[in-house]
Phi, psi and omega in degrees: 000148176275214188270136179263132197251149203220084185242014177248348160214169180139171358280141171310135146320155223257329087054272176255009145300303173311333180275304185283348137326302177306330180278356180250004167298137177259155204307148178089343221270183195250120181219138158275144183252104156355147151305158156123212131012287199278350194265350158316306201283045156247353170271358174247010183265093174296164179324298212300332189308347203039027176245160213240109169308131162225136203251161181274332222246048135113043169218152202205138213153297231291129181267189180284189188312152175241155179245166186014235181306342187274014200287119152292132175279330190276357182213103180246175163233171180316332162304349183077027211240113185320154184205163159252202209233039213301170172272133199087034173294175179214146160231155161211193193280137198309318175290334181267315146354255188322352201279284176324324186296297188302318155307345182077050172223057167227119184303315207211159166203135178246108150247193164288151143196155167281319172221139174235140181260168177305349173263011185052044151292091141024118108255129190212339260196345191181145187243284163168353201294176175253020177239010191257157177254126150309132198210082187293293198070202181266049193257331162343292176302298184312315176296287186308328194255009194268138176276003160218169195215113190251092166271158177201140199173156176288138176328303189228169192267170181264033171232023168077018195260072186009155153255326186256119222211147188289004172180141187279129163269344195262147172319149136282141181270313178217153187277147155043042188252005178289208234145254189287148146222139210242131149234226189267344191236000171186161161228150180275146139236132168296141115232026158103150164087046160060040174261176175199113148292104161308141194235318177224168183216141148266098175092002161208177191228166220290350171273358152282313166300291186292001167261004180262318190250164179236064163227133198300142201211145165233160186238124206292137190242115170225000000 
């Protein structure tokens, strides 16, 4: 089977990107979810999935956003963002978080990012411009120590410019630490020698998508 082109609706919503992310996590793994964005999928994750959210800032657990009343100030995800609690959450301390991350007992990690190259270069952390705030966090730790690495993020900028680029202009967080990129208009695979596969495509179809990014694209075959 090919690249599936899905050219009668799309680009997916913030939403339905995040749902479709969510459905390629494998059942059980142990995952961080990123600010932003990534911290959406978690609102797609049904019980039966068994995978288990882990927050930077000391929790293992984690459910989706928590609303209204249930809302805690004292229960947060790194995003500061109220979340709820599944049974058997664990809380510890921030370092034995980052311990985690940095050891590699982490199946996935879903992040953000401003550009990823075609070699699965990092940039998340700093557009280099001089009125922008930096903002590292743990995604430095997380690329490296997580054993797949998941971005999800929009195709393009809001001036019409690609993220996904034959080489990162932007500072880096990590080198060839990508997989996947899930976006509003196509998902990516990484696999290494600057290849790149499409695996799906929205609201375009895959011979548009390659005349749009200047990146050599292949159609994911299974």
């Amino acid at each position: 089977m090919s690249v599936a082109e899905h050219t009668d609706r799309g680009p997916l919503t913030r939403e339905e990107m995040a749902r479709v992310l969510a459905g390629d996590i494998p059942r059980g793994a142990y995952v961080n979810l990123g600010i932003g964005l990534p911290t959406t999928v978690g609102d797609h994750l049904p019980p039966s999935s068994g995978v288990v959210l882990h927050t930077e800032n000391g929790m293992l657990g984690m459910g989706p956003a928590a609303t209204g009343d249930a809302a805690d100030p004292d229960l947060i995800n790194a995003g500061k963002v109220p979340v709820t609690e599944l049974p058997g959450a664990s809380y510890f301390h921030h370092a034995d978080s980052f311990a985690m991350m940095r050891g590699g007992h982490l199946d996935l990690c879903v992040l953000g990012a401003y550009q990823v190259s075609a070699s699965g270069d990092l940039a998340n952390w700093h557009t280099g411009g001089p009125d922008a705030i930096p903002a590292v966090g743990g995604a430095m730790d997380l690329a490296v120590g997580a054993r797949q690495v998941f971005v999800l993020m929009p195709l393009f900028t809001r001036t019409g410019e690609p993220k996904l680029v034959r080489e990162c202009t932007y500072p880096l967080t990590a080198l060839r630490c990508v997989n996947r990129v899930y976006t509003d208009v196509a998902t990516f695979e990484i696999i290494g020698g600057d290849r790149v596969l499409v695996r799906e495509t929205w609201g375009l179809s895959f011979s548009e998508l390659r005349s749009r990014i200047d990146v050599p694209l292949e159609r994911h075959v299974c």
